[in-house]
Backbone as CSV, one residue per row, in Angstrom:
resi,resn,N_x,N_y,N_z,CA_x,CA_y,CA_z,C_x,C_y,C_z
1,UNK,-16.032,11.272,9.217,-15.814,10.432,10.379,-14.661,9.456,10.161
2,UNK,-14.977,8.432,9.067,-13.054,7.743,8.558,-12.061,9.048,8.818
3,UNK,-11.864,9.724,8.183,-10.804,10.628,8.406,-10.456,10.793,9.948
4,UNK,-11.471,11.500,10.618,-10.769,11.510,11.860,-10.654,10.637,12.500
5,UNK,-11.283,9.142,12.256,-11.072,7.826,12.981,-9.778,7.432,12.977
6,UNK,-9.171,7.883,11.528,-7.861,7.799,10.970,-6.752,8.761,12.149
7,UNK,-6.729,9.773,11.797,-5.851,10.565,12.499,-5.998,10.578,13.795
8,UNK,-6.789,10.310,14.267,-7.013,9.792,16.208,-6.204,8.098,16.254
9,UNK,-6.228,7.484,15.623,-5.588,6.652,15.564,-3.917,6.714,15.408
10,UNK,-3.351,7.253,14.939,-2.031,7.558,13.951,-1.382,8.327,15.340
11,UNK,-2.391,9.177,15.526,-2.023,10.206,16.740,-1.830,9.223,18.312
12,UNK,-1.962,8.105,18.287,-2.230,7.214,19.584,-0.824,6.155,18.680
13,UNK,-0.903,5.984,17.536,0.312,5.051,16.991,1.375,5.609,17.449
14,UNK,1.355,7.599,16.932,2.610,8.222,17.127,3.189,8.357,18.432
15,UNK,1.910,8.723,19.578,2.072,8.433,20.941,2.945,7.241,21.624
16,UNK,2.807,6.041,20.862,3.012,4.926,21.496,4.899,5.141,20.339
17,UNK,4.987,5.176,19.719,6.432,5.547,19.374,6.648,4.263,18.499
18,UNK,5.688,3.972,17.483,5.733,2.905,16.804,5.687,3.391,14.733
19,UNK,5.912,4.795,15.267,5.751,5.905,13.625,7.417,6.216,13.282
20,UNK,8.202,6.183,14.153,9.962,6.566,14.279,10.391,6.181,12.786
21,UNK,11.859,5.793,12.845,12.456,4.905,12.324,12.062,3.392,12.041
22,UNK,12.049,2.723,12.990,11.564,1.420,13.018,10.538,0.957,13.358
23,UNK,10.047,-0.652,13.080,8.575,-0.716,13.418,8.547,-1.555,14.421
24,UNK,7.266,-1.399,15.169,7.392,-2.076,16.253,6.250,-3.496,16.058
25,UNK,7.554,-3.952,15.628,6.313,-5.577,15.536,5.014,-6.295,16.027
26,UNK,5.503,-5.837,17.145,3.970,-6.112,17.830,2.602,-5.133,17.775
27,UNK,2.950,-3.703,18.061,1.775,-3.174,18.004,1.807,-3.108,16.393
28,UNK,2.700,-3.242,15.505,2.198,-3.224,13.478,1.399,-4.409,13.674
29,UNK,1.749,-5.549,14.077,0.943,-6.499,13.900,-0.557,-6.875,14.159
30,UNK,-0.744,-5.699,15.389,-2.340,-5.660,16.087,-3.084,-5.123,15.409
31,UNK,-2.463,-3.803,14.644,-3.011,-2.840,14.034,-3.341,-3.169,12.875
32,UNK,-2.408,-4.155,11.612,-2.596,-4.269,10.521,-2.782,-5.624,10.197
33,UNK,-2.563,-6.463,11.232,-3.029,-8.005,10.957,-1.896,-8.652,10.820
34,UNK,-0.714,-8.160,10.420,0.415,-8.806,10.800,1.495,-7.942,10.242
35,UNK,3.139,-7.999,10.623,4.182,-7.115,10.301,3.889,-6.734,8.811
36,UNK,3.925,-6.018,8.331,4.282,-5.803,6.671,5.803,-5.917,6.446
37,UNK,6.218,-6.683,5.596,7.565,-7.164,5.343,7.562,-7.511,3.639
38,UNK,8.454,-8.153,2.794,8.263,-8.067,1.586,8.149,-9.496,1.641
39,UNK,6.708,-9.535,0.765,6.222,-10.915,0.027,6.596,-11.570,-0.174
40,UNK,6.951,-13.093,-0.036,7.700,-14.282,-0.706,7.005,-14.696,-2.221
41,UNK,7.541,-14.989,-3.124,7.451,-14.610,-4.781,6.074,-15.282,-5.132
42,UNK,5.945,-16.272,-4.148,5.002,-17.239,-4.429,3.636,-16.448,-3.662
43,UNK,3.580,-15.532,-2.765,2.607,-15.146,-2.440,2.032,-13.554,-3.283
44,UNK,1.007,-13.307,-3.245,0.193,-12.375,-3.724,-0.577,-11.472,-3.028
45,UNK,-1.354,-12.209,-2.109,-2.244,-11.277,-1.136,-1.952,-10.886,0.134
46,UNK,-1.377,-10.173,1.047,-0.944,-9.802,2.001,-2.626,-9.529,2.970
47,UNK,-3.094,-9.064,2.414,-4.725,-9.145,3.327,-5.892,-8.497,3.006
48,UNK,-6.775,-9.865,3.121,-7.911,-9.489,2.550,-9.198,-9.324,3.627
49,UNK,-10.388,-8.910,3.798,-11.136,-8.642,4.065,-12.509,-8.122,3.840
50,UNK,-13.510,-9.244,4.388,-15.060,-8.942,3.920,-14.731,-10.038,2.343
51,UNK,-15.976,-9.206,1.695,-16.034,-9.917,0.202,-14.824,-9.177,-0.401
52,UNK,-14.398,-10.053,-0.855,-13.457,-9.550,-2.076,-13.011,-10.856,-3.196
53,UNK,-13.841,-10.657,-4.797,-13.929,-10.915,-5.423,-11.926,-10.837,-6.494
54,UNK,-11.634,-12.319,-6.711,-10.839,-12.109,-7.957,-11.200,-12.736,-9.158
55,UNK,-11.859,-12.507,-10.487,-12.366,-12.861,-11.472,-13.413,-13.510,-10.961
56,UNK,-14.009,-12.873,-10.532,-15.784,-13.169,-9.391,-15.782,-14.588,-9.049
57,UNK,-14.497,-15.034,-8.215,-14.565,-15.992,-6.826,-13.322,-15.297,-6.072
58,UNK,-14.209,-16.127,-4.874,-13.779,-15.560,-3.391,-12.399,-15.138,-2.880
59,UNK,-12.332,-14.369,-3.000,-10.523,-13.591,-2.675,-9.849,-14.985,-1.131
60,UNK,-8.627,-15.635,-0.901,-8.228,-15.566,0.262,-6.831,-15.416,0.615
61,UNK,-6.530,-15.336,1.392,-4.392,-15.168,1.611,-3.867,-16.433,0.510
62,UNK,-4.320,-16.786,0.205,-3.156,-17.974,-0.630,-4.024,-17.987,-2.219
63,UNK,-4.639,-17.106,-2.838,-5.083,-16.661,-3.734,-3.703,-15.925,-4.900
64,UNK,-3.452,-16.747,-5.810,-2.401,-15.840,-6.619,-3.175,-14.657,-7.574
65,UNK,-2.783,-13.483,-7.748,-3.206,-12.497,-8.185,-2.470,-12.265,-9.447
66,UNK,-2.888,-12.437,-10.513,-2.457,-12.462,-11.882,-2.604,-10.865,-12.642
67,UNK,-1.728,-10.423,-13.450,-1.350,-9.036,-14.045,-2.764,-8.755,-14.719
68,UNK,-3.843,-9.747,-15.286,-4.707,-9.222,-15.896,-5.845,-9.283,-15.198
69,UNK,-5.721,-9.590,-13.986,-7.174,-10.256,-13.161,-8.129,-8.959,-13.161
70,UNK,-9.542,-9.637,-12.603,-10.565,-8.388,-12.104,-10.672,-8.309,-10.773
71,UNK,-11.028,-7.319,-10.027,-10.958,-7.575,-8.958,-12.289,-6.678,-8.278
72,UNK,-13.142,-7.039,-7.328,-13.823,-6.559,-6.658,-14.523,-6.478,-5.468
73,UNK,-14.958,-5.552,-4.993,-14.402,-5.556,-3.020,-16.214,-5.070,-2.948
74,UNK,-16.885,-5.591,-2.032,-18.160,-5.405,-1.410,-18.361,-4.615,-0.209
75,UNK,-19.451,-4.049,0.008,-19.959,-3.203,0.904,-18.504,-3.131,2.343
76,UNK,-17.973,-4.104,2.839,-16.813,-4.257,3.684,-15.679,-4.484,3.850
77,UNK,-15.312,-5.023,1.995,-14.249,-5.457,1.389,-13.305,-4.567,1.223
78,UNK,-12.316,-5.293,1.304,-11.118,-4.692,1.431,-9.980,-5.935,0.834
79,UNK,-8.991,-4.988,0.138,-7.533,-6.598,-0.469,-6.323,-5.660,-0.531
80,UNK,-5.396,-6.056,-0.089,-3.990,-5.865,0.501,-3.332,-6.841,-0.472
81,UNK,-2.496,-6.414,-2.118,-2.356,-7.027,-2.601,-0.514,-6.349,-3.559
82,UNK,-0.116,-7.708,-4.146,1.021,-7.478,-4.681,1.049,-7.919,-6.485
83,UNK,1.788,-7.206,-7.223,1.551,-7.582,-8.632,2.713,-7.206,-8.924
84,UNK,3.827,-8.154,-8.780,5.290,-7.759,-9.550,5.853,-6.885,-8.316
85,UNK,6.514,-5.574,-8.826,6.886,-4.556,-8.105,5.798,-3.663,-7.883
86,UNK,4.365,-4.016,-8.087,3.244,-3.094,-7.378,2.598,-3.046,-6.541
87,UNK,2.376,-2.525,-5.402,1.334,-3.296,-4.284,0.196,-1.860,-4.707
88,UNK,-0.816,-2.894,-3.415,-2.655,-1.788,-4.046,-3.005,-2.645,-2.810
89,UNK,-3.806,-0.932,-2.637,-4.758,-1.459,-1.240,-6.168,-1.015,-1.942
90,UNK,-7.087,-2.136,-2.197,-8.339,-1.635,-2.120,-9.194,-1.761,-1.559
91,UNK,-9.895,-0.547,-1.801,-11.108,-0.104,-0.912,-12.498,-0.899,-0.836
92,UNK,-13.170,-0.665,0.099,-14.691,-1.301,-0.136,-15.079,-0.489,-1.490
93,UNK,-16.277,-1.524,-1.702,-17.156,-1.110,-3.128,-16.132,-0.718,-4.184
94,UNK,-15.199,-1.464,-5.048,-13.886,-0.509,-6.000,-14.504,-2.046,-6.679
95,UNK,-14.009,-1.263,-8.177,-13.943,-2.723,-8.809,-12.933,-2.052,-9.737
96,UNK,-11.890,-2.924,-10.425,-10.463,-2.738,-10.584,-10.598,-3.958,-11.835
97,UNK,-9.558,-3.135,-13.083,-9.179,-4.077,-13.771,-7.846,-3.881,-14.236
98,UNK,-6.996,-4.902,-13.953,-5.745,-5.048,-13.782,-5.346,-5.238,-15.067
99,UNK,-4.026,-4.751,-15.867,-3.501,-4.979,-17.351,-2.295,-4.880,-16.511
100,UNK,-1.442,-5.755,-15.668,0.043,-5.182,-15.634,0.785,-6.029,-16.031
101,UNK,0.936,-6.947,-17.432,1.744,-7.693,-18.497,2.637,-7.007,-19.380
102,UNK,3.122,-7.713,-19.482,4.251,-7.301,-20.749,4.117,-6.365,-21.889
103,UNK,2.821,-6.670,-22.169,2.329,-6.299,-23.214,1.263,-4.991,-23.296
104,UNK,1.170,-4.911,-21.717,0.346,-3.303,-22.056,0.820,-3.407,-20.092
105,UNK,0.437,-2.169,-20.172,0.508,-1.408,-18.810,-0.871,-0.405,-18.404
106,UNK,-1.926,-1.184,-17.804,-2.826,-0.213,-17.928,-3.328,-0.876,-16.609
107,UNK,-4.400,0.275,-16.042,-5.282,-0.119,-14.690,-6.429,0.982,-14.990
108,UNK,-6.987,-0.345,-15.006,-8.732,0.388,-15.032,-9.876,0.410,-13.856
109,UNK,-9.145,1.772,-12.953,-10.582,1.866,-11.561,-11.655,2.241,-12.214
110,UNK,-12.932,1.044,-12.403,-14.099,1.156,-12.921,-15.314,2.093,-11.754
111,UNK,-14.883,1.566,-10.631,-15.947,2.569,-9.191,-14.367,2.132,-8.200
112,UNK,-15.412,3.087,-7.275,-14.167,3.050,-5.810,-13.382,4.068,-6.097
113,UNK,-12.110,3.244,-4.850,-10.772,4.056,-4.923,-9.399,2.955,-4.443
114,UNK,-8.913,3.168,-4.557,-7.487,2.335,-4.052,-6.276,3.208,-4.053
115,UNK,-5.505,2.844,-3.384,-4.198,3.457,-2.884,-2.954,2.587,-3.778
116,UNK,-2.008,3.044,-4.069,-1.298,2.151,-4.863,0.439,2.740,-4.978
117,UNK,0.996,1.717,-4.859,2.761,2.296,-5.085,3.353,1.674,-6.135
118,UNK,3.890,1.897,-7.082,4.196,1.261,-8.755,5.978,1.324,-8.688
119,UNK,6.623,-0.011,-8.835,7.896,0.527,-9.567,8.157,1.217,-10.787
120,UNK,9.793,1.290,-10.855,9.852,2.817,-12.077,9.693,1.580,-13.008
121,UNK,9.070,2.446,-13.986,8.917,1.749,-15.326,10.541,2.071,-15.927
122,UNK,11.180,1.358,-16.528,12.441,2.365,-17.968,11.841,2.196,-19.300
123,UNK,10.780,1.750,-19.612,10.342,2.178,-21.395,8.695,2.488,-21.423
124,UNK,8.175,2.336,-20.278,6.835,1.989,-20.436,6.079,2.987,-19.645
125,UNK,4.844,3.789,-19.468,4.319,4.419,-18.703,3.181,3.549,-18.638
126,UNK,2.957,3.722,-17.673,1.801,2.648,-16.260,0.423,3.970,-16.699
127,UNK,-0.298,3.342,-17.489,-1.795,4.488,-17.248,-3.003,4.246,-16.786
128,UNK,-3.502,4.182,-15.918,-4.501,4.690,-15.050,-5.771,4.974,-15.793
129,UNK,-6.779,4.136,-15.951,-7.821,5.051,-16.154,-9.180,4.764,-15.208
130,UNK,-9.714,6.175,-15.110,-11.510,5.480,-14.652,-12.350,6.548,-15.777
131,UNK,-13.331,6.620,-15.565,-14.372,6.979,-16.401,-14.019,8.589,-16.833
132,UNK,-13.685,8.772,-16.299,-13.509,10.337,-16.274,-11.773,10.890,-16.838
133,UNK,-11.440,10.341,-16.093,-9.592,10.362,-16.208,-8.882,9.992,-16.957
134,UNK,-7.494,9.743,-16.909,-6.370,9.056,-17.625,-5.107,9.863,-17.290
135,UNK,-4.536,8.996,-16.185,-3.434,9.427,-15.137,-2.132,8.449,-15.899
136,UNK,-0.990,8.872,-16.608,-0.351,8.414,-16.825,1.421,8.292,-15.760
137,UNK,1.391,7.280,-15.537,2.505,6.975,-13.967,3.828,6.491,-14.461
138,UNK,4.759,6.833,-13.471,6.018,5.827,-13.844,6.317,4.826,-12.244
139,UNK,7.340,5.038,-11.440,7.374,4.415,-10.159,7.285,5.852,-9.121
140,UNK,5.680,5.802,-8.560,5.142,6.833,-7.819,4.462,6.143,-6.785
141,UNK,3.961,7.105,-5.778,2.525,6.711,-4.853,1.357,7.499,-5.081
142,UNK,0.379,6.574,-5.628,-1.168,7.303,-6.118,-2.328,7.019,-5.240
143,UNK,-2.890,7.905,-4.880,-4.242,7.509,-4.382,-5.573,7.864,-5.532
144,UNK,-6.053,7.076,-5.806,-7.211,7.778,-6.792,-8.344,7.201,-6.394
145,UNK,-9.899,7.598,-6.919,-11.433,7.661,-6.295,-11.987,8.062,-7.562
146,UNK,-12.917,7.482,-8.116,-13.727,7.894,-8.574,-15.311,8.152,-8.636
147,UNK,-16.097,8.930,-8.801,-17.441,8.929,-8.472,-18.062,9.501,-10.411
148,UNK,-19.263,9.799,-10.119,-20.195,9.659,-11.355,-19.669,11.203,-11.988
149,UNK,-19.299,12.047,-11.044,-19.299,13.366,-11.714,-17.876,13.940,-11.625
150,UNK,-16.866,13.359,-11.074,-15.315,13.234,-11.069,-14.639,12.438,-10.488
151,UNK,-13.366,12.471,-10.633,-12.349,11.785,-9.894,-11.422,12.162,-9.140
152,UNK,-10.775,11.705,-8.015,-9.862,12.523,-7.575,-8.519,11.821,-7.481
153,UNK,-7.359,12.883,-7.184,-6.295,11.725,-7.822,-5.579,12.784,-7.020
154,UNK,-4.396,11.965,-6.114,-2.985,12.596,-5.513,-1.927,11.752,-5.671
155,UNK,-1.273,12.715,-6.180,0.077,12.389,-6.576,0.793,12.252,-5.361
156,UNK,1.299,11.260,-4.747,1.623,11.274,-2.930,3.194,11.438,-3.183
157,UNK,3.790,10.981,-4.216,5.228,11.326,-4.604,5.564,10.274,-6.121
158,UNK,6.021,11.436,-6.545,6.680,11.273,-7.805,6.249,11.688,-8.169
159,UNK,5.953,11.496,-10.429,5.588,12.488,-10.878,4.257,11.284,-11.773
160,UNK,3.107,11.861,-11.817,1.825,11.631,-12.769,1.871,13.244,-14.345
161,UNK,0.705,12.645,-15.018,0.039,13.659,-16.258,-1.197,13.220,-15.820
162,UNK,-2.045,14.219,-15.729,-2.884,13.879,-15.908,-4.003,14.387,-16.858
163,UNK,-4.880,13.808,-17.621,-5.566,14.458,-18.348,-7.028,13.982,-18.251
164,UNK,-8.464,14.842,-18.702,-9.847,14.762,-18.562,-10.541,13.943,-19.729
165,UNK,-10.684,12.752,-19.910,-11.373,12.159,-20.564,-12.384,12.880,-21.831
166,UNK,-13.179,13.775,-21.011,-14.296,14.456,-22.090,-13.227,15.966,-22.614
167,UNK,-12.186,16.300,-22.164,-10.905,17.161,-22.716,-9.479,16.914,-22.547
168,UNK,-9.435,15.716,-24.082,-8.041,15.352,-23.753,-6.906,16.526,-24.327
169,UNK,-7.493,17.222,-24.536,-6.135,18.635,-24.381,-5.799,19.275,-22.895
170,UNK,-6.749,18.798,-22.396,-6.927,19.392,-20.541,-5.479,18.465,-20.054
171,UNK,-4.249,18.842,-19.689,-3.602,17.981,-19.464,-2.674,18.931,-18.332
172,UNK,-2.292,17.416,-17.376,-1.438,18.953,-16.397,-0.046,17.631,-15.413
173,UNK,0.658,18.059,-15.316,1.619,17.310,-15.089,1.898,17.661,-13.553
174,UNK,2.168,16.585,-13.026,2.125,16.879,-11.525,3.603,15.989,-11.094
175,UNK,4.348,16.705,-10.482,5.593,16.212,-9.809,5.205,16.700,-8.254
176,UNK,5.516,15.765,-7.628,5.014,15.700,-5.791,6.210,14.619,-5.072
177,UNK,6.392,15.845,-3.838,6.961,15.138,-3.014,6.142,14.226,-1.438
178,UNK,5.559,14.638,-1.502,4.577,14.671,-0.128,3.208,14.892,-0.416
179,UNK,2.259,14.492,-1.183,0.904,15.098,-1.150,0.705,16.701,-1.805
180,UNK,1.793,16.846,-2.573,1.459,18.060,-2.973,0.338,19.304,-3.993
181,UNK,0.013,18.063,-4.049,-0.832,18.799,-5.290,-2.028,17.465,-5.943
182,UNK,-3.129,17.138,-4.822,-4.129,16.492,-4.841,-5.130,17.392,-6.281
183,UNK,-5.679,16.544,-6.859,-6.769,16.983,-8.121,-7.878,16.312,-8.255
184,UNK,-8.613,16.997,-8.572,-10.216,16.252,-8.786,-10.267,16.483,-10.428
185,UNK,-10.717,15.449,-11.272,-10.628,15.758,-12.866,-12.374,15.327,-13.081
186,UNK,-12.724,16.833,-13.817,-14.248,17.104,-13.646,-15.090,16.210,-15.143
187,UNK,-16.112,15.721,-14.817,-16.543,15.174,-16.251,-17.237,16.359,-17.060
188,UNK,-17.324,17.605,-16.073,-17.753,18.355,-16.543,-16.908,19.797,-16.711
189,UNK,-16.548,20.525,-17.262,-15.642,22.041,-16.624,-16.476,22.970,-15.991
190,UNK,-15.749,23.381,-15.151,-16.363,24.333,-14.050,-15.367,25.802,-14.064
191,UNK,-16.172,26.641,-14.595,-15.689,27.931,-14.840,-14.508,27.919,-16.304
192,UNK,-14.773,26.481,-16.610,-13.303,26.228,-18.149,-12.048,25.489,-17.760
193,UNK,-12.518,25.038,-16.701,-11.365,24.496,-16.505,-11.962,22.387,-15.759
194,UNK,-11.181,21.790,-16.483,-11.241,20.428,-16.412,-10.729,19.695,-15.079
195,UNK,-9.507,20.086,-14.620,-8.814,19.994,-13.195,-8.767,20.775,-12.749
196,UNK,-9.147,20.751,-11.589,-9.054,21.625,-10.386,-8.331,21.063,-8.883
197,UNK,-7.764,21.840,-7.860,-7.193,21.361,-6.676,-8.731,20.878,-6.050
198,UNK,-7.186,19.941,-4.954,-8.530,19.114,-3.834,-7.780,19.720,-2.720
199,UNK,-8.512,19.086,-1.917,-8.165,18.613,-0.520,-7.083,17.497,-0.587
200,UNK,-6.481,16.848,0.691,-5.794,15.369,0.892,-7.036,15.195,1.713
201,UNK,-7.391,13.554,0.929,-8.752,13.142,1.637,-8.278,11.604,1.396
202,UNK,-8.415,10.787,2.681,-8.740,9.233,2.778,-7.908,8.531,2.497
203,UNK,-6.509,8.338,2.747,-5.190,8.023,2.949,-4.392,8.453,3.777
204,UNK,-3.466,7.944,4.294,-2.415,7.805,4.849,-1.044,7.506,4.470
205,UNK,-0.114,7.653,5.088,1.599,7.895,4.697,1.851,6.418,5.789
206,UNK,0.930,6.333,6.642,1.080,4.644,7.073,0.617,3.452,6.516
207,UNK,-0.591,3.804,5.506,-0.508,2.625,4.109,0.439,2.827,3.423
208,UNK,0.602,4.425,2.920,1.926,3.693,1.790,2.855,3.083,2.035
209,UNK,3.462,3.474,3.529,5.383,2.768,4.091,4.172,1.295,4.276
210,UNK,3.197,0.846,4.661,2.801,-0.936,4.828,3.010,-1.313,2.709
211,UNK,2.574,-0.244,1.992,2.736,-0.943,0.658,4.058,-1.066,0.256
212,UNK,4.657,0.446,0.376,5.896,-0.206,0.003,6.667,-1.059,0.657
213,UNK,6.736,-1.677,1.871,7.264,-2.488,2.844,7.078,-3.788,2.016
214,UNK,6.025,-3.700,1.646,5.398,-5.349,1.075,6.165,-6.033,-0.400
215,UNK,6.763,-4.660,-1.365,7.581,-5.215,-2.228,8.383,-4.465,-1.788
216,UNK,9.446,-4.676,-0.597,10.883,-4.218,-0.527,11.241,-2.347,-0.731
217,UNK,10.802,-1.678,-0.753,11.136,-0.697,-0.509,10.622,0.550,0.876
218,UNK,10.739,1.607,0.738,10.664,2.380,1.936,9.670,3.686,1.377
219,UNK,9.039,4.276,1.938,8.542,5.446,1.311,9.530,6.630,1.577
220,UNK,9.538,8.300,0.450,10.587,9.013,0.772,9.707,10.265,1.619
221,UNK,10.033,9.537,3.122,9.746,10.841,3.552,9.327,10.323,5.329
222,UNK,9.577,10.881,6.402,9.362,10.507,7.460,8.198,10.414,7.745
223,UNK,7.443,9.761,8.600,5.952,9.094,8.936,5.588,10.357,10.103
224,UNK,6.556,11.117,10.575,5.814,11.870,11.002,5.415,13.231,10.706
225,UNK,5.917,13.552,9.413,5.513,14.428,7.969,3.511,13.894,7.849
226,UNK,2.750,13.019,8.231,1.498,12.391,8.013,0.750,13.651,7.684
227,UNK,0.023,14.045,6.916,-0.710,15.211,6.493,-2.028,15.053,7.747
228,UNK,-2.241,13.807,8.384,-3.718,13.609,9.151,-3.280,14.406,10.693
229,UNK,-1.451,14.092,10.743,-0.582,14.674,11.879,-0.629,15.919,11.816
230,UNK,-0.883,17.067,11.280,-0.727,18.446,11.479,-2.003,19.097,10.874
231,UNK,-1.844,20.187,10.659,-2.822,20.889,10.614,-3.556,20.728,9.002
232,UNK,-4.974,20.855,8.731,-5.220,20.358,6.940,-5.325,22.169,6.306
233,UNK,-4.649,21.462,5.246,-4.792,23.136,4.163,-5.206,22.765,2.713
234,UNK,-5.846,23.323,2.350,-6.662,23.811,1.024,-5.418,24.058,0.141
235,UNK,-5.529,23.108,-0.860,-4.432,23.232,-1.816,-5.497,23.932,-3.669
């Protein structure tokens, strides 16, 4: 039901001619709570909603969000957030632990899922883990989810590795332009094999252009390319 709430929506955005080239300020603003534009240095949270926990007190717009914080979103929660050159949208119920310092580069989705756009690293790879996984990133767009018996992870563009926690020889490298090659990484193997294809499930190409908008860049690829916009295929 989200899904198609999603694409009935997008499909009434695209209608109204606010998916083009440019954005149309007013209806972005109805839709997402206000223009997405890039952050002033001093701000952090672009938008929050419901409970949302940072180092377990109360998330609000003038909340600074620090490289090592914890973060966690309740039954309705939701946080629209910036860390350097990274923005992250998370989801209800996600709890997130942030390492993005100098000194290590790591993100730990403990439950949930979040959507996320990373600048390029030049010495460092950005790694990803939840219980199951260990997605190693440079400057890409990721959507990842995790649940008790896998994870799922799309590479929305650029390039990830990804490898299976309980088989770290299980390793598979994914370069994507568009959603190409969505994966679920199993805690268990199924038929011998650790990763397997997904579906594109529970994102949009209109969060990522609002994330990357938020630290200054553009996503590569037209908004009306939207995978929710055409027909769905089994990858």
């Amino acid at each position: 039901m989200e899904n198609e709430a999603r694409r009935r929506w997008l499909i009434q955005a695209l209608a109204c001619g606010w998916l083009g080239a440019g954005w149309s300020r007013g209806l972005q603003a109805g839709a997402l709570g206000q223009v997405p534009e890039r952050l002033p240095p001093d701000q952090s949270v672009f938008r929050v909603v419901g409970d949302v926990r940072i180092n377990g007190q109360p998330a609000t717009r003038s909340t600074a969000l620090g490289p090592d914080d914890r973060i966690e979103t309740g039954e309705q929660g939701e946080l629209v957030a910036v860390v350097g050159s990274d923005a992250l949208l998370i989801r209800r119920r996600t709890r997130v632990q942030l390492g993005l310092g100098q000194a290590k580069q790591t993100l730990r989705l403990i439950t949930g899922a979040m959507l996320s756009v990373f600048g390029r690293r030049s010495r460092q790879t950005l790694t990803i883990h939840t219980p199951i996984a260990t997605i190693g990133v440079r400057g890409t767009g990721v959507y990842a989810s995790t649940e008790p018996e896998r994870s799922y992870l799309c590479t929305c563009y650029g390039t990830t590795e990804l490898s299976a926690v309980g088989e770290p020889a299980a390793v598979e490298r994914i370069t994507a332009t568009h959603h190409d090659a969505p994966r679920y990484v199993l805690a268990r193997p199924e038929q011998g094999q650790w990763i397997v294809p997904a579906p594109f499930v529970d994102h949009s190409d209109l969060e990522l252009r609002m994330l990357e908008a938020l630290v200054g860049r553009e996503v590569p690829f037209t908004l009306t390319d939207d995978p929710y916009l055409r027909p769905r295929r089994d990858y």
